[in-house]
C-alpha positions as CSV (number, residue, x, y, z in Angstrom):
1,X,-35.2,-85.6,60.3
2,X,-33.4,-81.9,59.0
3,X,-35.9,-79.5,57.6
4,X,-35.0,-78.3,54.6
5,X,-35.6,-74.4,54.6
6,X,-36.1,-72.4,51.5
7,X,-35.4,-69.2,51.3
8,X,-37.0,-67.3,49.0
9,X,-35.5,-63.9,47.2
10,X,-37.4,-61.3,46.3
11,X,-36.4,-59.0,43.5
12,X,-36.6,-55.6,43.8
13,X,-39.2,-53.6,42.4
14,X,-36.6,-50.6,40.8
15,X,-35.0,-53.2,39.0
16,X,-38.3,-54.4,37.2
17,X,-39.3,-50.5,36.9
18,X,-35.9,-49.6,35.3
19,X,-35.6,-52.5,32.4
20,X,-38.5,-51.1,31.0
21,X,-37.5,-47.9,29.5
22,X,-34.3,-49.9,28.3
23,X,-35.9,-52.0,26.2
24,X,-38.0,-49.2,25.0
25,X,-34.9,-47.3,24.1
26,X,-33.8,-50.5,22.1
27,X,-36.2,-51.0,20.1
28,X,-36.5,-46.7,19.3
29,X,-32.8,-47.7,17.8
30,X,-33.8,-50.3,15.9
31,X,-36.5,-48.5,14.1
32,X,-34.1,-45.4,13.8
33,X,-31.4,-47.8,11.8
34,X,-33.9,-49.1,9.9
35,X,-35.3,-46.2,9.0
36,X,-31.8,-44.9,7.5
37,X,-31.5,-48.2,5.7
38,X,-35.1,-48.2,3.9
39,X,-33.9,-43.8,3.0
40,X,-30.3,-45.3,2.2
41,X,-31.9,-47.8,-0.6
42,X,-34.3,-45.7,-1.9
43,X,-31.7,-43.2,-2.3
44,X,-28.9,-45.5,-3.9
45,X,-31.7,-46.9,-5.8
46,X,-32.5,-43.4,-7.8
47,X,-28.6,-42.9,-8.3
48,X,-28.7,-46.0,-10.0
49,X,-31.8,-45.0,-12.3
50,X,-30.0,-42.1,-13.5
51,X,-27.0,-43.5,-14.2
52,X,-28.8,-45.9,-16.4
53,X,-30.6,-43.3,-18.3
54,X,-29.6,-43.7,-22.1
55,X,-28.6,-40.4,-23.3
56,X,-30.5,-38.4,-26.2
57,X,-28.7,-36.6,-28.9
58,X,-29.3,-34.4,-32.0
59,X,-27.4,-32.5,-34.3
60,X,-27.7,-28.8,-35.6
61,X,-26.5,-27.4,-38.3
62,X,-24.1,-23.6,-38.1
63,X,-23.7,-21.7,-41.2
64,X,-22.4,-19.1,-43.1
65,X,-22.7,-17.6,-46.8
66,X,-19.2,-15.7,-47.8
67,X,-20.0,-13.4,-51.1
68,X,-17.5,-12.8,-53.9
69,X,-16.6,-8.7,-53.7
70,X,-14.1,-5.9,-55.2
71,X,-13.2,-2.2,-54.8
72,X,-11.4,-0.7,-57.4
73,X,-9.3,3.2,-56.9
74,X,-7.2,4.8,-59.0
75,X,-4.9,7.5,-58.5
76,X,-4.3,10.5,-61.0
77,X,-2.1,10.2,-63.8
78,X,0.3,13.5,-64.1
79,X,2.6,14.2,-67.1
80,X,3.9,17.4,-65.2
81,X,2.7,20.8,-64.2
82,X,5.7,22.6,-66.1
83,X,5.4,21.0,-69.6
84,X,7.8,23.5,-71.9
85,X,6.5,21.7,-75.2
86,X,9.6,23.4,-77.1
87,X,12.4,21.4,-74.5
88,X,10.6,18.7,-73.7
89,X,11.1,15.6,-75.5
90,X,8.2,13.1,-76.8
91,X,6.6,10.8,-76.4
92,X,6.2,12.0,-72.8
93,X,5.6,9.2,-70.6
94,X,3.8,8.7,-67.0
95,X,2.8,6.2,-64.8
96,X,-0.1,5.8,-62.0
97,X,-1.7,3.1,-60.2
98,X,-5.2,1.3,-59.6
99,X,-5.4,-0.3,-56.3
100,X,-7.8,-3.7,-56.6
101,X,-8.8,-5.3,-53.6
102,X,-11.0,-8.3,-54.4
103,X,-11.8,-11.4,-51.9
104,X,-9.5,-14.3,-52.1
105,X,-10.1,-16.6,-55.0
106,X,-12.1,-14.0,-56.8
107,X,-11.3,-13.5,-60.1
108,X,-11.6,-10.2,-61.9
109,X,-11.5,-8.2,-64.7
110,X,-10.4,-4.4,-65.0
111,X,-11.6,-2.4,-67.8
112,X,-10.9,1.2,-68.5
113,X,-13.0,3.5,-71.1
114,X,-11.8,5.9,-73.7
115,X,-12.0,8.8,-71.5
116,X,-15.1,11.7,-71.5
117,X,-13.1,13.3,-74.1
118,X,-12.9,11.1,-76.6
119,X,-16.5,10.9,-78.2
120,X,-17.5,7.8,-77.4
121,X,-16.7,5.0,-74.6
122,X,-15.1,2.5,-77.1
123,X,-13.3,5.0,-79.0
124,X,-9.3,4.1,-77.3
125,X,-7.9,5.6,-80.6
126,X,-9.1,9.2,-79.5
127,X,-8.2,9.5,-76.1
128,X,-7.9,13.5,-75.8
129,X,-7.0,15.8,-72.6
130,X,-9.2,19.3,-73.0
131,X,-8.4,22.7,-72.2
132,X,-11.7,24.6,-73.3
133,X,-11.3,24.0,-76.5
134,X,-7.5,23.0,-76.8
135,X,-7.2,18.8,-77.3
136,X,-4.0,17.2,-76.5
137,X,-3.7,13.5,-77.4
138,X,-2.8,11.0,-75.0
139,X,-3.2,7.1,-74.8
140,X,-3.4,4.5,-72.1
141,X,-1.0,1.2,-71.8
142,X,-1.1,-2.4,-70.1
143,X,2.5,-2.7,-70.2
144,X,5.4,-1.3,-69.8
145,X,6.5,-1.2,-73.2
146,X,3.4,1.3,-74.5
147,X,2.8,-1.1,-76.9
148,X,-0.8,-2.5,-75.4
149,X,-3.9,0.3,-75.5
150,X,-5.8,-0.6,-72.0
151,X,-9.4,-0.4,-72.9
152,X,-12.6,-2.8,-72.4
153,X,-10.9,-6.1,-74.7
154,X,-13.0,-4.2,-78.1
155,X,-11.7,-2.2,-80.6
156,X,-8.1,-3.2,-80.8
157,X,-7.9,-3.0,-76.8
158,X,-6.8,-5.5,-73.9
159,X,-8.5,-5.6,-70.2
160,X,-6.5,-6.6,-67.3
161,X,-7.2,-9.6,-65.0
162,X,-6.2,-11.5,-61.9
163,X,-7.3,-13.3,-59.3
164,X,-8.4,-11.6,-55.8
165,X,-6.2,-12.3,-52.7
166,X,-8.4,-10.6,-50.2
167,X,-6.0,-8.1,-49.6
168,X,-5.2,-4.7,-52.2
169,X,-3.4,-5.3,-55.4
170,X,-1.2,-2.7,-57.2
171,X,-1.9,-2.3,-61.0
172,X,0.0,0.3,-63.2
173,X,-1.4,2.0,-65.6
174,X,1.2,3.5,-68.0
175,X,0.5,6.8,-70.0
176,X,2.0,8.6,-72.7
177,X,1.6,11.8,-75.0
178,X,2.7,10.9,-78.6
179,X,3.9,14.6,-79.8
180,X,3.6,17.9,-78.2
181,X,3.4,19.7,-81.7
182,X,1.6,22.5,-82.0
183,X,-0.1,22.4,-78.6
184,X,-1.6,25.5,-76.9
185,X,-0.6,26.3,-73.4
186,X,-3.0,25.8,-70.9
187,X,-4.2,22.7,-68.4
188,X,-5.8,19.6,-69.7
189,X,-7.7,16.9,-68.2
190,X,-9.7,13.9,-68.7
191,X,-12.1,11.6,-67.0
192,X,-11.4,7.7,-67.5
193,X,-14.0,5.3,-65.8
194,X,-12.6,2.2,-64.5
195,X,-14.7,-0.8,-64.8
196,X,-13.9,-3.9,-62.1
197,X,-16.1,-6.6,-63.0
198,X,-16.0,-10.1,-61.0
């Protein structure tokens, strides 16, 4: 009869000591990955929240009040400096000019009065130039023709109007002295007020 002999092997102990901090080192990885997975969800999980946010709105309101306006100027009306009233024929005419600047759409109305000379505001019929004392008649036209007195729209007299464009209009204002009879030398001048109204 054979013995049967059993040989018996021993592990080392290193090997034993060394799986230890292995599996330790495992499961530290583990717990790391699933630490960056539970930050990951939380984090995809408030990116979705905002995304589905309804949004809010309102409305406001932005405004702004335009007034109607006019200027009115005129510039002088000059029949000469070196009127020889023997030579020189009548009626004597001139021309000047009113510059109207009124906003766009505006309509207007230009009036002129009877002049400081002439006794009274309405009184177009007695337009006079002074000189001290000295008168010299003179009238005021809408047209061309002298044949319409520019006053105020009373007392046989027309106003002018138009409609603003927001940028300066030209109006003329046509002048003339009837008759030079009998008229003293010396220089004569008026005041007219020009009335814009709108």
């Amino acid at each position: 009869m054979t013995a049967t002999r059993r040989t018996s092997v021993n592990r080392p102990a290193h090997v034993l000591i060394a799986a230890q901090p292995a599996r330790h080192a495992r499961l530290q990885r583990a717990l790391w990955l699933a630490g960056l997975a539970l930050v990951g969800g939380l984090l995809a999980g408030l990116s979705d929240g905002s995304h589905a946010a309804t949004p809010v709105t309102n409305t406001f309101q932005v405004q702004a009040t335009i007034t109607s306006s006019c200027t009115v100027s005129g510039s002088s009306l000059n029949f000469g400096s070196a009127i020889d009233p023997l030579a020189s024929a009548t009626p004597l005419d001139a021309t000047s000019t009113l510059t109207v600047t009124c906003s766009n759409t505006t309509p207007y109305t230009v009036a002129l009065n009877a002049g400081a000379n002439a006794g009274g505001a309405t009184n177009f019929s007695s337009r006079t130039m002074k000189s001290g004392t000295d008168t010299l008649g003179y009238q005021l036209y809408l047209d061309a023709g002298r044949t319409t007195v520019w006053g105020d729209g009373s007392a046989a007299s027309s106003n002018k109007t138009g409609t603003g464009s927001g940028t300066a209009q030209t109006l003329s204002v046509y002048g003339r002295i009837p008759s030079l009879a009998n008229v003293v030398p010396g220089s004569y001048t008026d005041t007219v007020t020009v009335t814009i109204s709108y």
